[in-house]
KEKE-3310 file (N, C-alpha, C; in steps of 0.2 Angstrom, whole numbers, plus 5000, padded with zeros to 4 digits):
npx = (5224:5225:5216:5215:5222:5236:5240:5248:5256:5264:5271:5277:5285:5294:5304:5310:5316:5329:5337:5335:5339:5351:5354:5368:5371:5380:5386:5379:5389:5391:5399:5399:5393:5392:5408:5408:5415:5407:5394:5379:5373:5362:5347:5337:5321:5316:5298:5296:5303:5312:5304:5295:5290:5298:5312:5312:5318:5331:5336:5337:5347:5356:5358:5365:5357:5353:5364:5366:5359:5366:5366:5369:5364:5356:5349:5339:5329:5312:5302:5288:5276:5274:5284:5295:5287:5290:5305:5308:5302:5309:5320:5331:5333:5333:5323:5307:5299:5281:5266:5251:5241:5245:5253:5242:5234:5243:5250:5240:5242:5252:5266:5274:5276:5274:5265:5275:5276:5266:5268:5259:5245:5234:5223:5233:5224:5215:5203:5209:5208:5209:5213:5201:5191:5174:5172:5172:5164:5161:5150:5149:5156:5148:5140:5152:5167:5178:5194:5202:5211:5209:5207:5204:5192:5184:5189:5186:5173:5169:5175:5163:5152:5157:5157:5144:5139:5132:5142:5137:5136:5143:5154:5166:5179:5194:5211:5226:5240:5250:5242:5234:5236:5237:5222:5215:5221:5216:5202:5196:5193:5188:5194:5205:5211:5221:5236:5239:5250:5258:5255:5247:5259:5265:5256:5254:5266:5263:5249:5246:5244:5232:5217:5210:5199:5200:5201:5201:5196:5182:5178:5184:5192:5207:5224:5240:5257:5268:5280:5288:5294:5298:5290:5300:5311:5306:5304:5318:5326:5322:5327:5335:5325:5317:5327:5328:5315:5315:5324:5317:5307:5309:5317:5306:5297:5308:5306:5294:5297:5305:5305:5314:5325:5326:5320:5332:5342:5336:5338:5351:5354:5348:5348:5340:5330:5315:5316:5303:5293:5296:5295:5282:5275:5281:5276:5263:5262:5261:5249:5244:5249:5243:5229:5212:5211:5223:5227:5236:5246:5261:5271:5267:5263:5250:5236:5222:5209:5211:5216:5207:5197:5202:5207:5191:5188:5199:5190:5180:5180:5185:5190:5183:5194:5203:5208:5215:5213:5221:5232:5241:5246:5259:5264:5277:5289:5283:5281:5265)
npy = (5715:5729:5747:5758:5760:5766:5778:5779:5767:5774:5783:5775:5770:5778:5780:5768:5767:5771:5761:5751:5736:5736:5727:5722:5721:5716:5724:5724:5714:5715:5717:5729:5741:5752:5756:5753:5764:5775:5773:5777:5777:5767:5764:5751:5747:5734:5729:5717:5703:5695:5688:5677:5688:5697:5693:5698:5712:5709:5700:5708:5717:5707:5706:5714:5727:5737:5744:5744:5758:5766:5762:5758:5745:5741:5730:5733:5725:5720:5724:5728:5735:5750:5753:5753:5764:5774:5776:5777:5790:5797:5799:5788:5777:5777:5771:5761:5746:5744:5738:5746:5750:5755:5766:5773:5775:5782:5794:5805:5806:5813:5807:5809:5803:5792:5779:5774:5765:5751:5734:5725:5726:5720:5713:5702:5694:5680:5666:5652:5634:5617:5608:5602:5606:5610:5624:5635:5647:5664:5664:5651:5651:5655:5644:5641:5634:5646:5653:5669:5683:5692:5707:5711:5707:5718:5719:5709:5708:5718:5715:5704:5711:5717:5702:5698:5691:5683:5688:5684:5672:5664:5655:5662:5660:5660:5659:5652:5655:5644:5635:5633:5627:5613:5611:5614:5605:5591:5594:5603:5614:5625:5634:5647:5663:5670:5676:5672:5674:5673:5666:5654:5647:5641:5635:5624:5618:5610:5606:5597:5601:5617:5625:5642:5655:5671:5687:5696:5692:5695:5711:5717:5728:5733:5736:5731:5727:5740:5750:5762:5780:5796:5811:5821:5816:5812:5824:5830:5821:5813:5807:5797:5786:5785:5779:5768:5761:5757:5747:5739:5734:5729:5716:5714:5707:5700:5689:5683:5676:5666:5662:5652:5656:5668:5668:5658:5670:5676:5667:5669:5678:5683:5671:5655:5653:5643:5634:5631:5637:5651:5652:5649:5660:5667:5665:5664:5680:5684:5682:5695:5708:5716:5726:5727:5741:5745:5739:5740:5749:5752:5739:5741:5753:5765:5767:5777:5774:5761:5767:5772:5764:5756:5767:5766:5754:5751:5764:5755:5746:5752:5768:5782:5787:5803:5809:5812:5801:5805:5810:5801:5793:5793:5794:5796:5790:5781:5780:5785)
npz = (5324:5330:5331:5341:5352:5344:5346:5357:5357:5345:5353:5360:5353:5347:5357:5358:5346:5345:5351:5342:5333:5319:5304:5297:5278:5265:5249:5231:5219:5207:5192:5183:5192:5203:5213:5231:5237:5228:5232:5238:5254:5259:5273:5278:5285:5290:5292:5301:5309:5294:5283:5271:5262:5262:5254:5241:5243:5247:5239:5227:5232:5233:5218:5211:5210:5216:5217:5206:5205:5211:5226:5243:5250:5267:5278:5291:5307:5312:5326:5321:5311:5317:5324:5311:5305:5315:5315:5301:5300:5312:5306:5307:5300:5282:5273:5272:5273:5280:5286:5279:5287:5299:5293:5289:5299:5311:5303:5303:5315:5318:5312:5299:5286:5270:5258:5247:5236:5233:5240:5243:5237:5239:5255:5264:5274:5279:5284:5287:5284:5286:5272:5259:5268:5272:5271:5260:5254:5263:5268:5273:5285:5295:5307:5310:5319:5324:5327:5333:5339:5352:5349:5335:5333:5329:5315:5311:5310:5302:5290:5290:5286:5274:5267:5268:5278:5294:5307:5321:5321:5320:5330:5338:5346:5358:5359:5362:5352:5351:5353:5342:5331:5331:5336:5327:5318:5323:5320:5331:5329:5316:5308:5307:5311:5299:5291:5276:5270:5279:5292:5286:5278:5290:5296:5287:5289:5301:5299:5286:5269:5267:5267:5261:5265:5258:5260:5254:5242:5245:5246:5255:5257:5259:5261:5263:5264:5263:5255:5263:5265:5273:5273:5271:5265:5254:5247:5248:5245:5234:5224:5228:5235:5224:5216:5226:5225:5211:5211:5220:5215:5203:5209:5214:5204:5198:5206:5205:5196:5199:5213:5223:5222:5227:5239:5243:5242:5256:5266:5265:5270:5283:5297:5302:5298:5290:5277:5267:5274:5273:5257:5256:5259:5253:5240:5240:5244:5230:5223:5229:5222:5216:5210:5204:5200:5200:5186:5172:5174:5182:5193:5209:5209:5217:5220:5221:5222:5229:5240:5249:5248:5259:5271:5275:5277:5288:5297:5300:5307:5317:5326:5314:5304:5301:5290:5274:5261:5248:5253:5260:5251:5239:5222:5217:5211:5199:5182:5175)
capx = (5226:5221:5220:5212:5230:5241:5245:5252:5259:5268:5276:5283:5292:5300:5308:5313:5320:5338:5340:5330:5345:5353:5358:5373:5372:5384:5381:5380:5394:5391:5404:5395:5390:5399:5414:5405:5414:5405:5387:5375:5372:5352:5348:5332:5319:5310:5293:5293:5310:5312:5297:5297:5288:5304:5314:5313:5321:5337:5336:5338:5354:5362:5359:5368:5352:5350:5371:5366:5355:5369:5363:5373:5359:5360:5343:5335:5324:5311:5298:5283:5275:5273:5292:5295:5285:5292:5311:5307:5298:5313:5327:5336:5331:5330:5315:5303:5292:5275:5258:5247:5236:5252:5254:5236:5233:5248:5250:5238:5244:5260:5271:5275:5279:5268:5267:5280:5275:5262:5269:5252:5241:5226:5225:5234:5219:5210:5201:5213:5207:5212:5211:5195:5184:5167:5171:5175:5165:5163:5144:5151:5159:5140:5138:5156:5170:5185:5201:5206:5214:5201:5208:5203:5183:5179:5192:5181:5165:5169:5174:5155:5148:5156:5154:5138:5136:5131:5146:5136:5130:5148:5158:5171:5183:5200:5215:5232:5244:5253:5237:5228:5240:5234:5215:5212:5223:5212:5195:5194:5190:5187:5196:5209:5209:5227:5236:5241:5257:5265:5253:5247:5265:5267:5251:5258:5270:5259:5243:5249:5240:5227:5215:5209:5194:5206:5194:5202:5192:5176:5176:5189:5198:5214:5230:5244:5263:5270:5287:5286:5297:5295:5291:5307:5315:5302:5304:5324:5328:5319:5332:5336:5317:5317:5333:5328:5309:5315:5327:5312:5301:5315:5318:5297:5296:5311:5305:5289:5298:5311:5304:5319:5332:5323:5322:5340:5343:5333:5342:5360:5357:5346:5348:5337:5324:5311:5313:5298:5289:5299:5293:5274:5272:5281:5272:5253:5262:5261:5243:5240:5253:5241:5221:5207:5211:5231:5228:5239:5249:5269:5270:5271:5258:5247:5227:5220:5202:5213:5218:5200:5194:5206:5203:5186:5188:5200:5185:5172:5183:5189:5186:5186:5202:5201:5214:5213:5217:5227:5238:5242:5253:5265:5267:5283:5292:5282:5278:5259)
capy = (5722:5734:5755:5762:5764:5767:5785:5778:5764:5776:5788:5770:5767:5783:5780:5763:5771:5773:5754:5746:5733:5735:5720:5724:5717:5720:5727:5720:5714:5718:5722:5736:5744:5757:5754:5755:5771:5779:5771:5779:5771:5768:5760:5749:5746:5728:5729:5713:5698:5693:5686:5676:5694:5702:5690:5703:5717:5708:5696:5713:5719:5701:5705:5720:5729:5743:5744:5750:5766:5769:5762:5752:5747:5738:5729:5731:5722:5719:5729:5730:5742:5755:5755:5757:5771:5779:5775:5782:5799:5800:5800:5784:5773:5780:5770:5755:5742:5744:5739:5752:5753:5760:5774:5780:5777:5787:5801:5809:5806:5817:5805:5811:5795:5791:5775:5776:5758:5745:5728:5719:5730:5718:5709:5693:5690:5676:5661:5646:5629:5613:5605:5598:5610:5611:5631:5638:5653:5666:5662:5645:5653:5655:5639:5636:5638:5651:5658:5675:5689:5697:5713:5706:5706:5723:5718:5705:5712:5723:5708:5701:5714:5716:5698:5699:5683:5687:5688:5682:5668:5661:5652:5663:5657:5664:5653:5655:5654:5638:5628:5634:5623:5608:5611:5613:5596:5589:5594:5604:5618:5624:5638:5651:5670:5674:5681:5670:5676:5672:5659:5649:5640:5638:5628:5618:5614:5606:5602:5598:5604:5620:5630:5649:5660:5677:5693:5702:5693:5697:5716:5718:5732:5734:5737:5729:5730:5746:5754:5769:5786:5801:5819:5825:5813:5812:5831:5833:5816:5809:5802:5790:5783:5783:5771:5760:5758:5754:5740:5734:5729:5723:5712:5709:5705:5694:5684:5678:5668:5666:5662:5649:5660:5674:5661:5656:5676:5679:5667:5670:5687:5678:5664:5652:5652:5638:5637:5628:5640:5656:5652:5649:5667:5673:5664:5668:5686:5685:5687:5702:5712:5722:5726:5732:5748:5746:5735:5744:5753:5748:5737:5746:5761:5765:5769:5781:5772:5757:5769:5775:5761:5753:5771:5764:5746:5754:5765:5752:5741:5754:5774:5783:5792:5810:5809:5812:5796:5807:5813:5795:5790:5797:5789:5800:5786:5778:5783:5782)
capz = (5321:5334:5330:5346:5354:5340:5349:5362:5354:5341:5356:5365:5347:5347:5364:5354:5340:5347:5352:5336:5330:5313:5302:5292:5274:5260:5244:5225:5215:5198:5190:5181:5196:5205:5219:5237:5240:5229:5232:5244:5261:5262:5279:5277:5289:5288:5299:5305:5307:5291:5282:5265:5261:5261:5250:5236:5244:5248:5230:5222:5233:5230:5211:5212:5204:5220:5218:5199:5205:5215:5233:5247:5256:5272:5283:5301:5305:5319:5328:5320:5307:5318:5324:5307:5304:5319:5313:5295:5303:5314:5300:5310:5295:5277:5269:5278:5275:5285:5283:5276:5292:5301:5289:5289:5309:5313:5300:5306:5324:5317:5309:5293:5283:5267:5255:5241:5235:5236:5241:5245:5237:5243:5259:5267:5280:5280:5287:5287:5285:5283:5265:5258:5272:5268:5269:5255:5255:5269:5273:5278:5292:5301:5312:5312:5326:5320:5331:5332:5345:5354:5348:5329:5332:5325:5309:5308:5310:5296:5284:5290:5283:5267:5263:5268:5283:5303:5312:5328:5320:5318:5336:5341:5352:5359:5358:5361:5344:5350:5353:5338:5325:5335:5339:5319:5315:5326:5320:5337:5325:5308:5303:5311:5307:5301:5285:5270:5269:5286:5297:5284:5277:5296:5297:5281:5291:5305:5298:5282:5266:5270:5263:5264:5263:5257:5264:5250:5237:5247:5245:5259:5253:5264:5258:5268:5265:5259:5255:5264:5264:5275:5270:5270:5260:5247:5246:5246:5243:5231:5218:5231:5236:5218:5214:5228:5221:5207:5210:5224:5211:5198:5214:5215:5196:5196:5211:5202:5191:5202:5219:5228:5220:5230:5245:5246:5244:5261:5270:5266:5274:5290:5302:5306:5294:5287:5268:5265:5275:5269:5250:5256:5261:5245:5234:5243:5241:5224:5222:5233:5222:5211:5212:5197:5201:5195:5181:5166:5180:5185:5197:5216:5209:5221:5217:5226:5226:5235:5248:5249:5252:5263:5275:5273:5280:5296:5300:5301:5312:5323:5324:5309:5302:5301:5285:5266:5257:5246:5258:5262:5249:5233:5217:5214:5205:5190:5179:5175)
cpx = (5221:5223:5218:5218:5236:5245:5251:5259:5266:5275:5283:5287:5295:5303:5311:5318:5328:5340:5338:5338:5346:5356:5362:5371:5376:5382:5382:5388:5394:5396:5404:5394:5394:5403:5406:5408:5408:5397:5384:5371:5363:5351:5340:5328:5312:5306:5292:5301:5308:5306:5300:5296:5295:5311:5316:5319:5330:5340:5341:5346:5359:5365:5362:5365:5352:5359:5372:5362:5360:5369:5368:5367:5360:5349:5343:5331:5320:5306:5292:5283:5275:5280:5293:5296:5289:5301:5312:5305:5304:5321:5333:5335:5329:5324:5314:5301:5289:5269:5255:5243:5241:5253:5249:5235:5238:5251:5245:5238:5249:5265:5270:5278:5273:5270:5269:5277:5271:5266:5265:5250:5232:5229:5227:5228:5215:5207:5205:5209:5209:5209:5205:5189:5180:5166:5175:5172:5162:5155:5144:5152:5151:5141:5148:5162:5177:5189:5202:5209:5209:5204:5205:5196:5182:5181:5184:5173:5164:5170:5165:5152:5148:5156:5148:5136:5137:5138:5144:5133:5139:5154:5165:5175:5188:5206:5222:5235:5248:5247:5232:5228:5235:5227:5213:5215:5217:5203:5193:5191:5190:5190:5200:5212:5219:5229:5241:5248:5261:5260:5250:5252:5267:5262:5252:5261:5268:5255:5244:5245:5234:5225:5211:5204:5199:5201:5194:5198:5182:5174:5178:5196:5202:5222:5236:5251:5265:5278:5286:5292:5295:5296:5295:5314:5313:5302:5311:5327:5327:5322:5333:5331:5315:5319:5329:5321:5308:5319:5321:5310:5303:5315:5310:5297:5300:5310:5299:5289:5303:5312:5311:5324:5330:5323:5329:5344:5344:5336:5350:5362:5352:5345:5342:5330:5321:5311:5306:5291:5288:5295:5284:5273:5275:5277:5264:5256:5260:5254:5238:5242:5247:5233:5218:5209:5220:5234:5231:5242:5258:5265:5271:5265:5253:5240:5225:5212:5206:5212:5213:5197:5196:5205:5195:5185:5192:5195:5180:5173:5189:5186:5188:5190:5201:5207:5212:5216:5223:5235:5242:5251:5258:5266:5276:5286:5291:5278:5271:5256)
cpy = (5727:5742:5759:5764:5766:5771:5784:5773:5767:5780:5782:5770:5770:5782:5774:5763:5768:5766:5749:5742:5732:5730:5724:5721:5721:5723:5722:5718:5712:5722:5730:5741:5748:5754:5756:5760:5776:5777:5775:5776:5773:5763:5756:5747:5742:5729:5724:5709:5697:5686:5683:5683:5699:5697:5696:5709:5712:5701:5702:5717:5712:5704:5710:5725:5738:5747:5747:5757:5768:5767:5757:5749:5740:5737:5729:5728:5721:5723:5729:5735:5748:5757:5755:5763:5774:5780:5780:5791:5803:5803:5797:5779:5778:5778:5764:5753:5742:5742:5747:5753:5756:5766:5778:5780:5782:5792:5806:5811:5810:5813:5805:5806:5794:5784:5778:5770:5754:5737:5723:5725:5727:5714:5702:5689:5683:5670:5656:5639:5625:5613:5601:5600:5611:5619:5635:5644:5655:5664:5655:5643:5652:5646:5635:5640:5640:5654:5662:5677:5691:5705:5712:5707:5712:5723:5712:5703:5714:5720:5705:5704:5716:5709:5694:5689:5687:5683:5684:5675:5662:5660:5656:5662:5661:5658:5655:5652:5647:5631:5629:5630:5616:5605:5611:5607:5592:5590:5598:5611:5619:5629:5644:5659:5671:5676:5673:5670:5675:5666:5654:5642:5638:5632:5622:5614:5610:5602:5598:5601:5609:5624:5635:5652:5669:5682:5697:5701:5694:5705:5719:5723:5734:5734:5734:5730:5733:5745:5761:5774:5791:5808:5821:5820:5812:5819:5834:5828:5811:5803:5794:5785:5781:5777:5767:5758:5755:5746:5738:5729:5727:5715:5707:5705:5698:5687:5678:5672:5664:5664:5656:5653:5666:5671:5662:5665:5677:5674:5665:5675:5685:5672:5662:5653:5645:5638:5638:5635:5649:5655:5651:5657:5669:5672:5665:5674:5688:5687:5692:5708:5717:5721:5728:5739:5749:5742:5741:5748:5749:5746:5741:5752:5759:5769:5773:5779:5767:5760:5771:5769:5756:5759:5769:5759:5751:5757:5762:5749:5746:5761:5778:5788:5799:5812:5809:5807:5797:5807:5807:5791:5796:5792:5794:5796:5782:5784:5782:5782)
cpz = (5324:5332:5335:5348:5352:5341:5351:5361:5348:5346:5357:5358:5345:5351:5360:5351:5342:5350:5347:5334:5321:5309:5297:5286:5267:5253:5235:5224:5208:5196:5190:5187:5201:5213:5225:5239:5236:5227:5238:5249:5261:5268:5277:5282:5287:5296:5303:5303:5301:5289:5275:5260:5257:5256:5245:5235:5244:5240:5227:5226:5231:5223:5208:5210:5212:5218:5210:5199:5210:5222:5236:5250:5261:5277:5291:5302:5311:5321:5329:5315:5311:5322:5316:5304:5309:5316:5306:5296:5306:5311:5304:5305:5288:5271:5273:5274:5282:5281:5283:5282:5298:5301:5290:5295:5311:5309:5303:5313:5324:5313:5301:5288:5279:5264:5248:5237:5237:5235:5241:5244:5239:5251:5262:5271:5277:5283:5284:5288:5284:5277:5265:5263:5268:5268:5265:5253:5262:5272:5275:5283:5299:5302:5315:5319:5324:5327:5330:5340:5344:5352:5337:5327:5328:5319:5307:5306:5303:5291:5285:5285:5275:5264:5263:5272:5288:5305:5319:5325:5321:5328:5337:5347:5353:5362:5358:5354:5345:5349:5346:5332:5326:5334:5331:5317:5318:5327:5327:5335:5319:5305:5309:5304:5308:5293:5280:5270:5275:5289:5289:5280:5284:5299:5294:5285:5296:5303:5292:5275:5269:5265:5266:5261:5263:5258:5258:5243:5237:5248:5252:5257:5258:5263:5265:5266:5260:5259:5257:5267:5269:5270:5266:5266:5255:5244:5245:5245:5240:5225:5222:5232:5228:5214:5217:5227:5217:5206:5214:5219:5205:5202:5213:5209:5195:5200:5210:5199:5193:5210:5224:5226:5227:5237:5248:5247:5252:5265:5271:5271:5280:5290:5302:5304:5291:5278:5265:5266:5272:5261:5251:5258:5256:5239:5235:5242:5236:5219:5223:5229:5217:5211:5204:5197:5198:5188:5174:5168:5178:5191:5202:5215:5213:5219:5220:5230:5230:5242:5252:5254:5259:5269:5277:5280:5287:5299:5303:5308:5318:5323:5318:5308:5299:5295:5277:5262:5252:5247:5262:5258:5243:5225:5212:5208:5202:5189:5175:5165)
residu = (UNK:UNK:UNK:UNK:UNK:UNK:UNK:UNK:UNK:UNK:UNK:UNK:UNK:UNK:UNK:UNK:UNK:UNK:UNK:UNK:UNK:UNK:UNK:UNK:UNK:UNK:UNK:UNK:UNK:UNK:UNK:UNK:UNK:UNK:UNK:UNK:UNK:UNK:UNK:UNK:UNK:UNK:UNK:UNK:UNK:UNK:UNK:UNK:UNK:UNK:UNK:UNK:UNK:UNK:UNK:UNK:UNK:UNK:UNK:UNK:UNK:UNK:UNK:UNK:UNK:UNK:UNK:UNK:UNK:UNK:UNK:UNK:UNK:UNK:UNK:UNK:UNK:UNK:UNK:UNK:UNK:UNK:UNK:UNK:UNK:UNK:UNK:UNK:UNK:UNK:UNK:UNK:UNK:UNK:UNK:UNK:UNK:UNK:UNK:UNK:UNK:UNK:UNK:UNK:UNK:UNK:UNK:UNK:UNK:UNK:UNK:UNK:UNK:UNK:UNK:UNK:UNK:UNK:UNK:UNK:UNK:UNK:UNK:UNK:UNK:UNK:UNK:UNK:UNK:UNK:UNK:UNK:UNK:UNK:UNK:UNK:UNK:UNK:UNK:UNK:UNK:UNK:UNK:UNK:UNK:UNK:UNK:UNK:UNK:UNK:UNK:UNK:UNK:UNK:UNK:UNK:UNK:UNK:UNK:UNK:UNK:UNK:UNK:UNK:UNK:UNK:UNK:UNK:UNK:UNK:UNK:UNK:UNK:UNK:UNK:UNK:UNK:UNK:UNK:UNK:UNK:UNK:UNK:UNK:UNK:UNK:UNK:UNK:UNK:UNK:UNK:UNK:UNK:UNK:UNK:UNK:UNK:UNK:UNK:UNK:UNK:UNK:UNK:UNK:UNK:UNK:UNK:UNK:UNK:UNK:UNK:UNK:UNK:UNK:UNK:UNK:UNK:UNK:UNK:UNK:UNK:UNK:UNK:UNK:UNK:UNK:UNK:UNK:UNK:UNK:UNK:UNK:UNK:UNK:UNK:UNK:UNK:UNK:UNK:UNK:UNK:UNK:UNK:UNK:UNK:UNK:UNK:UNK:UNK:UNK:UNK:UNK:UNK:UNK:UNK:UNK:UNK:UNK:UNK:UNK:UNK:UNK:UNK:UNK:UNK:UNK:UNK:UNK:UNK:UNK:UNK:UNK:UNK:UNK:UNK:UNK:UNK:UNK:UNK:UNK:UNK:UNK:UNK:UNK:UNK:UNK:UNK:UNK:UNK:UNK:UNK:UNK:UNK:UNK:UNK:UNK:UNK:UNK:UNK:UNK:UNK:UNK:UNK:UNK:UNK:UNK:UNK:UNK:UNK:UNK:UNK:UNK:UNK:UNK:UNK:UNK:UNK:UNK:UNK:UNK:UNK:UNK:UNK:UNK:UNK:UNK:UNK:UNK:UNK:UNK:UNK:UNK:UNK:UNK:UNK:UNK)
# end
């Protein structure tokens, strides 16, 4: 998770913009629920292929519940968070999922795009181990030998520091992602730096049971996937960012109790998905969705100490952001 050249990175995904591929998908059918002429077309922009992350969103068009606020909505997918943000800013996509270090690296680069909603209001990162490691917490990690992207060090520095063990004390190594599955079945290492919600159901599937040091509960404050809006739709068209807010996290709600229902959703509307591993990134979702700071909140409201601190962490582990955590997000629609 690099922010040094996010600039550059934001212009190429404006160039992008205009080839990004859009997936069709149909809208509810609830009785109740109004004809598709007269629902309002929302185009939606998923940050990354289809994740078990995003289950929710498309659970909740199945169940015709976006097609009750009136909305047709329809997914893209692909990119990355900062195509996303540039798609939403552009007003070729009417609302996105992005990771929250997207929004705040790039709004003040210019892109006008804030979080409407917290998806992952704490962090997926973590140290990945097999089951039964003797590291269960993070001063464990000193003498041992951990994987990441050399782009990743100063992320991980900056976890050192708040869970309080030397960085230099701990074997970093640099691995490609195909060998990394391997070299940990194999005792060749102890622990791989990736997120809960997407690499570790795919270790599942190789290594078989695994267990995680999560950063978020060592005082890692990071906010990761958002719903996010631009400006000018949160300013002249906020009924709509509203509706679709509001079925999201009917969708998130009912997915808790509901997770293979929410599964078989996500791949009726994409190919060539993992179940097993699909449902392990929604169900490790599950514990990122809400922090001390939103307890007795709606679900999706957004803290302002989170986003504080989450500004906070990007700085340490990169240069600091010249932006006002305010001016970050919007809690437009809950009500508090």
């Amino acid at each position: 998770m690099q922010t040094g050249s996010r600039k550059s990175i934001f212009k190429v995904a404006i160039a992008l913009v205009a080839v990004a591929l859009v997936a069709a998908a149909c809208g509810g059918d609830d009785d109740d629920a109004a004809t598709s002429d007269e629902l309002t077309p929302v185009s939606v922009r998923l940050n990354v292929n289809a994740t078990g992350t995003h289950a929710p969103f498309v659970l909740a068009r199945d169940k015709g519940w976006y097609a009750e606020e009136g909305l047709e909505v329809t997914f893209g997918v692909g990119g990355g968070s900062d195509v996303a943000v540039a798609t939403i800013d552009a007003g070729d996509d009417d609302i996105g999922s992005a990771s929250f270090d997207a929004v705040a690296v790039l709004r003040p680069e210019g892109a006008n795009v804030k979080v409407v909603g917290a998806w992952e209001s704490r962090s997926p990162l973590a140290i990945i181990t097999l089951a039964g490691s003797p590291i269960d917490t993070p001063i464990e990690l000193e003498g041992a030998q951990v994987t990441l992207d050399q782009g990743d060090f100063p992320m991980f520095e900056a976890f050192a520091v708040r869970a309080g063990f030397d960085a230099d004390a701990v074997d970093l190594v640099i691995m490609s992602e195909e060998a990394q599955a391997p070299a940990l079945a194999e005792g060749q290492l102890d622990g791989i730096m990736g997120w809960t919600t997407y690499h570790a159901p795919q270790l599942v599937e190789i290594t078989g049971d695994v267990g995680a040091v999560l950063w978020s509960d060592y005082n890692f404050d990071l906010m990761n996937l958002s719903i996010i809006a631009s400006d000018d739709r949160i300013e002249n068209d906020s009924e709509t960012v509203c509706a679709f807010v509001r079925a999201s996290y009917r969708g998130l709600e009912y997915s808790i109790d509901n997770s293979e229902e929410a599964i078989d959703a996500l791949m009726g509307e994409f190919a060539n998905l993992n179940k097993d591993i699909m449902l392990g990134q929604l169900e490790n979702m599950f514990e990122l969705v809400g922090t001390p700071n939103t307890e007795g909140k709606p679900m999706g409201w957004v803290a302002e100490e989170d986003v504080a601190g989450a500004v906070e962490v990007l700085g340490d582990a990169g240069d600091p952001l010249d932006v006002d955590p305010a001016d970050l997000f919007d809690n437009l629609c809950f009500d508090e």
